[in-house]
C-alpha positions as CSV (number, residue, x, y, z in Angstrom):
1,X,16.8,78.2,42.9
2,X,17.1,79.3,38.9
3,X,13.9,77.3,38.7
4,X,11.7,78.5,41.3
5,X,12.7,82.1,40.9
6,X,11.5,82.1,37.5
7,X,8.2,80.1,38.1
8,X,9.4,76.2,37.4
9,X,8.8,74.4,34.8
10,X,5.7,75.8,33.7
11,X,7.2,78.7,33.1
12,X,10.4,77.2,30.6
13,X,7.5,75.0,29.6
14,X,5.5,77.9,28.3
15,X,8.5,79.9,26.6
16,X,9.0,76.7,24.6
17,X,5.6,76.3,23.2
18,X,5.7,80.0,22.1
19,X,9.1,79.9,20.8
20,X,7.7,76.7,19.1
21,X,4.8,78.5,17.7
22,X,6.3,81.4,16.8
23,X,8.7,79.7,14.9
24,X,6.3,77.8,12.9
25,X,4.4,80.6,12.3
26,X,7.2,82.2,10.8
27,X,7.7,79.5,8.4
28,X,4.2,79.4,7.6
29,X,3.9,83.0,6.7
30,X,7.5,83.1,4.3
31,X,6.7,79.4,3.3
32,X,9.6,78.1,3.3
33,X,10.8,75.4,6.1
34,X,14.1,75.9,8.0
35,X,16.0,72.8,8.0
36,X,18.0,73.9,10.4
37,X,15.2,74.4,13.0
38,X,13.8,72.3,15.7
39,X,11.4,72.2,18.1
40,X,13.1,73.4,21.5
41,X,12.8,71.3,25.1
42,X,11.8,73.1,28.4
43,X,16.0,72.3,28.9
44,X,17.2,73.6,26.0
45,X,15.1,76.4,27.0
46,X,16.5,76.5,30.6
47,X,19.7,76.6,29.4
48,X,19.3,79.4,26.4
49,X,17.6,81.5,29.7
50,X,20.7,80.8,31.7
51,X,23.1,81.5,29.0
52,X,21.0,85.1,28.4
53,X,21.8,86.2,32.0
54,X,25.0,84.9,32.3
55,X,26.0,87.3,29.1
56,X,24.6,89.8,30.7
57,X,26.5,89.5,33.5
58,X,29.7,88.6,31.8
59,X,30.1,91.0,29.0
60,X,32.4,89.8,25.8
61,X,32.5,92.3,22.7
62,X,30.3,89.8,20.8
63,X,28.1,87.2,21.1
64,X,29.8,84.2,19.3
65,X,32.6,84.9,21.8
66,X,30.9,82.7,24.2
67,X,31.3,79.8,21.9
68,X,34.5,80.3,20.5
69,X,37.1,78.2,22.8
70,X,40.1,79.3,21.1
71,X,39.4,83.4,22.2
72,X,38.1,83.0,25.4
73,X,37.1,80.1,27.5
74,X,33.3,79.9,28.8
75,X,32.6,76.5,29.5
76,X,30.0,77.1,30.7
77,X,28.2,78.4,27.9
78,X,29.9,76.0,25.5
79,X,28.7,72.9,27.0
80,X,25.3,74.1,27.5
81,X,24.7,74.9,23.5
82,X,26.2,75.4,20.6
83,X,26.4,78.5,19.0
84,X,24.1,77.3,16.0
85,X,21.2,76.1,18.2
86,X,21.8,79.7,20.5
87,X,21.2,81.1,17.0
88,X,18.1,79.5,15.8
89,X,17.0,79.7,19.4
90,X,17.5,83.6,19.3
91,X,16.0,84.2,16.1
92,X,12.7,82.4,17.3
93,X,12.2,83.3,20.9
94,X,9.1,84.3,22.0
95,X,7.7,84.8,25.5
96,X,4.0,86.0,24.7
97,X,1.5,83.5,22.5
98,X,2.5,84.8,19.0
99,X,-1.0,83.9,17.8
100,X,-2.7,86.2,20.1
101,X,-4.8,83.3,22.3
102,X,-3.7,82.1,25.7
């Protein structure tokens, strides 16, 4: 149902070719290259969407406390990503065409 509600694939499909964009343009425009970044799948995607609601839902003081399992235990969110991709994911996300033609 998470699927269709939200339009299918071609809707995860299209959030990871902006995101993907966006974060190359980004690197582009400082020049530099993040190592740490890479291109992001229609399921990672999926998953970063699911984990974004499921916080909202499930409030926690911070955000790493999803991914710590020592504090509190969200499986859920822990075996979906790790709290390094969540990040890169985060600081990339885009939902609209960052270069202005779609």
């Amino acid at each position: 149902y998470f699927n269709l509600l939200l339009g299918g694939d071609e809707f995860f499909d299209n959030l990871a070719k902006n995101t993907n964009s966006y974060a190359t343009l980004r690197q582009n425009v400082i020049n530099k290259h993040d190592s740490y970044w890479s291109p992001v799948s229609i399921d990672e995607m999926k998953a970063y969407v699911g984990i974004e609601i499921y916080m909202s839902i499930y409030d926690l003081p911070e955000t790493n406390d999803y991914f710590l399992a020592d504090l509190i235990k969200c499986p859920i969110v822990q075996q979906a990503m790790t709290w390094g991709r969540y990040k890169k994911i985060n600081q990339y996300f885009h939902v609209s065409d960052p270069t202005g033609i779609q």
